[in-house]
Each structure stands twice: as C-alpha cells, then as structure tokens.
C-alpha positions in Angstrom: 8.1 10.5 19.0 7.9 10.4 15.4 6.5 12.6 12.5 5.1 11.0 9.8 3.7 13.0 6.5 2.3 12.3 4.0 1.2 14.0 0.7 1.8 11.6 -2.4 -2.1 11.7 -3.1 -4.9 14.2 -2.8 -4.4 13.1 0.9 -2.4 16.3 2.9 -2.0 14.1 6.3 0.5 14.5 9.3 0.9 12.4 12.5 2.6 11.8 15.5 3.7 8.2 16.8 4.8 6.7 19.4 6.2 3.1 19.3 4.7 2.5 16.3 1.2 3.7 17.3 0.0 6.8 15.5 -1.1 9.6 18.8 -2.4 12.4 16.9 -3.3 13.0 13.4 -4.4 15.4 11.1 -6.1 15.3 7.3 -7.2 16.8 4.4 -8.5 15.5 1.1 -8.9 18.9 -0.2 -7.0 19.2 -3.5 -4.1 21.0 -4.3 -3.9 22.0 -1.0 -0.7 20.6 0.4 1.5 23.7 0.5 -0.7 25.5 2.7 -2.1 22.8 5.1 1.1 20.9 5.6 3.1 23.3 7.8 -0.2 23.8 9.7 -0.7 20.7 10.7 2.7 20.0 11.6 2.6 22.6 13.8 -0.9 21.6 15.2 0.3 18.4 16.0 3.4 19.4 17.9 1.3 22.2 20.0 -1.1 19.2 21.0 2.3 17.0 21.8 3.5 20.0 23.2 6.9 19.0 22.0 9.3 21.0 19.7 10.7 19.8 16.6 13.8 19.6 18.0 12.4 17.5 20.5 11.5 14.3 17.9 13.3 10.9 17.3 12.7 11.1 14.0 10.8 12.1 10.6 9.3 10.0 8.0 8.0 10.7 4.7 5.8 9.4 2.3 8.2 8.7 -0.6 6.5 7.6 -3.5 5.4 6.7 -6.2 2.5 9.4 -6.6 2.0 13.0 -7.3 5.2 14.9 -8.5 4.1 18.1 -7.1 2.7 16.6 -3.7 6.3 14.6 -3.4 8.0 17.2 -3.9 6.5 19.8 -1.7 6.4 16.8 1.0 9.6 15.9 0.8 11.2 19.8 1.2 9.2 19.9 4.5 10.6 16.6 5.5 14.5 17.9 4.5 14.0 21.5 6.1 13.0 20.0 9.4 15.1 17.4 9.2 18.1 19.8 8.9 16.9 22.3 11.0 15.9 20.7 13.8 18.9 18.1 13.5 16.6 15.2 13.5 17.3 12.0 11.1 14.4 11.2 8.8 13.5 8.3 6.5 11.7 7.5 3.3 8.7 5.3 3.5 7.3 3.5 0.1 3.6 5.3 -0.5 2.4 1.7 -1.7 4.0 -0.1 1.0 2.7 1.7 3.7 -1.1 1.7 1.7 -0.6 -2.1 2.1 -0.1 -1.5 5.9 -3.3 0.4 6.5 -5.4 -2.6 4.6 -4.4 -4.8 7.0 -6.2 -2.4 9.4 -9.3 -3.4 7.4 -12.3 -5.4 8.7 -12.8 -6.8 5.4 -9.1 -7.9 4.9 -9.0 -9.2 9.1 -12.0 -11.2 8.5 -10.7 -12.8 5.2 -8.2 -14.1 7.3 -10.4 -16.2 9.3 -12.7 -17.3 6.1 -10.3 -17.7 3.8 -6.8 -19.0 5.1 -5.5 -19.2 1.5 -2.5 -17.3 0.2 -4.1 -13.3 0.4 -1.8 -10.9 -1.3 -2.8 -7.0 -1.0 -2.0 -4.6 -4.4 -2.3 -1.2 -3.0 -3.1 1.3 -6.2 -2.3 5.3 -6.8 -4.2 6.7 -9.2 -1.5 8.0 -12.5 -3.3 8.9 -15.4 -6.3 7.6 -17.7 -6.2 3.7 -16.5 -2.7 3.9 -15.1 -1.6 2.9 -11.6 1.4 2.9 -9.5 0.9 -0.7 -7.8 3.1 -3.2 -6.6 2.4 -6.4 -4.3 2.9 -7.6 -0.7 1.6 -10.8 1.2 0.3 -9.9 4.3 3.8 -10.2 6.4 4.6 -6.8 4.0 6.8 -9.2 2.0 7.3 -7.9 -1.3 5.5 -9.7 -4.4 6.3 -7.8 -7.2 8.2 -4.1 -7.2 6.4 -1.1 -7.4 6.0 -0.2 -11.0 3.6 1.5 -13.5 0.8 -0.5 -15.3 -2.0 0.1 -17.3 -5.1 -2.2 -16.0 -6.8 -3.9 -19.0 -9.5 -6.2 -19.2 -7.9 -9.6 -17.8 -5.4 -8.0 -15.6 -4.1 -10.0 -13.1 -6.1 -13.2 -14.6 -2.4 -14.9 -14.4 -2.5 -15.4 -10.6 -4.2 -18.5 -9.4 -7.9 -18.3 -8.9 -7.6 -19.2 -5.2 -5.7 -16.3 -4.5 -7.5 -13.1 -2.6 -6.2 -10.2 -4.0 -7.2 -7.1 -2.1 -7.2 -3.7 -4.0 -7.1 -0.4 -2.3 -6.1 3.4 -2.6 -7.0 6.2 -5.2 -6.1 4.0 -8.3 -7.9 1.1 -7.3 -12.0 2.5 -8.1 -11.5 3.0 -11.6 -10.0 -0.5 -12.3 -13.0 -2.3 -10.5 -15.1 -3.2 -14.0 -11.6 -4.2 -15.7 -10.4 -6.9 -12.9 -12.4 -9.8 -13.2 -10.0 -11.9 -10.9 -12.8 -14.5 -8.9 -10.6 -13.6 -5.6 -10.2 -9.8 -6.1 -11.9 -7.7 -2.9 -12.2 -3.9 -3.6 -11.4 -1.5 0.0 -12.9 1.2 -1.0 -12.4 2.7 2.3 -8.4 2.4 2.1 -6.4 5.6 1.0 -3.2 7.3 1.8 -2.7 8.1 5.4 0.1 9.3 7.5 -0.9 6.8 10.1 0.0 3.8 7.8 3.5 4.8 7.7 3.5 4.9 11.7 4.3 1.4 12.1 6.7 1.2 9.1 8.5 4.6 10.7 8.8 2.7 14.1 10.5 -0.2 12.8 12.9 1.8 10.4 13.6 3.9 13.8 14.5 0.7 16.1 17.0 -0.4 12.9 18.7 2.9 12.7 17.9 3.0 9.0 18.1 6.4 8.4 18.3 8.3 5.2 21.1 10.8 3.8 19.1 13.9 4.1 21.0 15.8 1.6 21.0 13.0 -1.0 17.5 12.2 -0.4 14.3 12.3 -3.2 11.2 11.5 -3.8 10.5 7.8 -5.6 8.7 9.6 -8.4 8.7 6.0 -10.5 8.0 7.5 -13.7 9.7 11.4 -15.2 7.3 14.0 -15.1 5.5 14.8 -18.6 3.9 18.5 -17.8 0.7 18.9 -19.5 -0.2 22.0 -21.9 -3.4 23.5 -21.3 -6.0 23.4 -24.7 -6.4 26.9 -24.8 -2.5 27.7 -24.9 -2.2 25.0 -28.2 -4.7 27.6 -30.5 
C-alpha cells in the first residue's frame, strides 16, 4: 500500500492506496491546522489498514507549488517516515495531481461526450491577491505549459483558440471566474486538493521505481518566500 499526503492548501488530507485506488482517506479544510491533524490521520489510517509504517510500499507527497508553511510541514512528515520506517517515497506535482482529480468530475466526463474537441484542464492554487500557481495538461496528464506563477487579468487566456474547453479548478480558480472571459472556460468549483488525486499518480511512479532521494528531497515552492509584517508591528 501506499501513503499519500497532502497539505499544499488549506486541505490537511491523508490516504491509503492500493493499485492506484485510494482505500481510506482522511480530511480537513480547517486552517492552519496541518501540524496537528497530519500525524493523526496518518496514524488513523494505518490503525484502520492495520498495517505499520514499516509495512508500506511507499510514500508520496504533495510537492508543490502552494503554501510554504503547509509544504514544508508536509514534506518533514514525508522524510521522517520515509527514513524511519525505510520506505522510499516520491514527490507528486500539487497541480498535476489537481488535474487528476478533475478528470473525476461529472462536468469534465460529460464534456467528453458533448464536446469531443481539444479539452485542456488548468488546475489553480490560490497565491496572493489575483495570483495563482497554474500550469496545463490535456486530459492524457500531458503537460501544456509548466507550472508557473501568473497574475489573471481581464483577457487571460483569450490567446487559446475559442474552441478549446478549458476547465478551471482548485482554491485559485474562484477568484479568477469574473476576469476569464474565455467562451470555452468551465469553472469546478467542487475540485480542490486531495490526497486521493495523487493515488493514481503514486501508483504509477511506484510500478516505474521512480523514487526520490529522500535526503536531497524539497518541496516545489515555485516562488521564494516573502514573510509578511504584521500592521501593528510597522507603528
């Protein structure tokens, strides 16, 4: 079996797969509550298993880009077990495996049948003001376009032909609905960070051996981290 977290959004989320299939899950959207939920769950969902850590093929981890302090606290679980348990993990792209849950979707399934065109699916973590972390897959998971920082104006993504469906999902996507005026853009609202979207990704990286250095390993933090000074400490 395989341990997938995730905690590069508000999302705190932990599951067990098998085979590619996520088998038992646990979430929170509570904020800034990763430190304290994610050993919890971890160790709810290997009492329900009733497997050790020891006993796992694998661990994956959300690896970015998103929150620097969820990251980081994510991936130092991830390590810690990794090395303690001597179990190989891997890093999992946030957007990519975002993209892999939409494809989950009624709304995206269904577009497939009524529209056959070229769909391509932007998954979106919310950064600051009218930033996102985004990037772009087709629906095979290809990659479009990289993941990289962008600040949605009025007209974004007005470049791509108007016959394209361009879904949008995840905690960026909501506060960019108004600005993207694309004719073929569909909104998921229901689509946020989960650690059963990395379950298939895990599964395949697993079969391939692709494995990550464990002590050389970080968090895809995209941009450097700019710590904010409270107003009160600036009189």
């Amino acid at each position: 079996m395989i341990l997938c977290i995730e905690t590069a959004t508000p999302v705190c989320s932990v599951c067990l797969s098998d085979k590619g299939i996520p088998v038992i899950l646990r979430e929170s959207t509570r904020l800034r509550d990763h430190a304290s939920r994610l050993t919890l769950f971890i160790e709810e969902v290997l009492a329900e298993a009733r497997i050790r850590a020891g006993d796992l093929d694998m661990i994956a981890v959300s690896m970015g880009p998103g929150s620097y302090t969820g990251l980081r606290i994510g991936v130092s679980v991830a390590k810690g077990l990794s090395y303690g348990a001597g179990v190989p993990m891997a890093g999992i792209s946030t957007l990519k495996a975002l993209a892999q849950g939409a494809l989950n979707l009624p709304q995206v399934r269904e577009k497939k049948e009524s529209c056959p065109g070229q769909h391509i699916l932007v998954p979106m973590i919310d950064a600051r003001r009218l930033e996102v972390y985004t990037a772009r897959y087709t629906r095979r998971l290809k990659t479009l376009k990289e993941p990289h920082a962008l600040v949605v104006e009025s007209g974004s993504f007005r470049e791509l032909p108007e016959d394209r469906i361009l879904f949008f999902g995840g905690d960026g996507a909501g506060k960019c609905r108004k600005l993207i005026t694309h004719p073929g853009a569909v909104f998921l609202d229901q689509l946020h960070a989960s650690a059963g979207h990395l379950a298939p990704l895990a599964g395949e990286l697993f079969e391939k051996k692709e494995f990550a250095d464990t002590a050389y390993f970080e968090p895809f933090y995209l941009k450097d981290f700019i710590p904010t000074v409270p107003r009160n400490k600036l009189r």
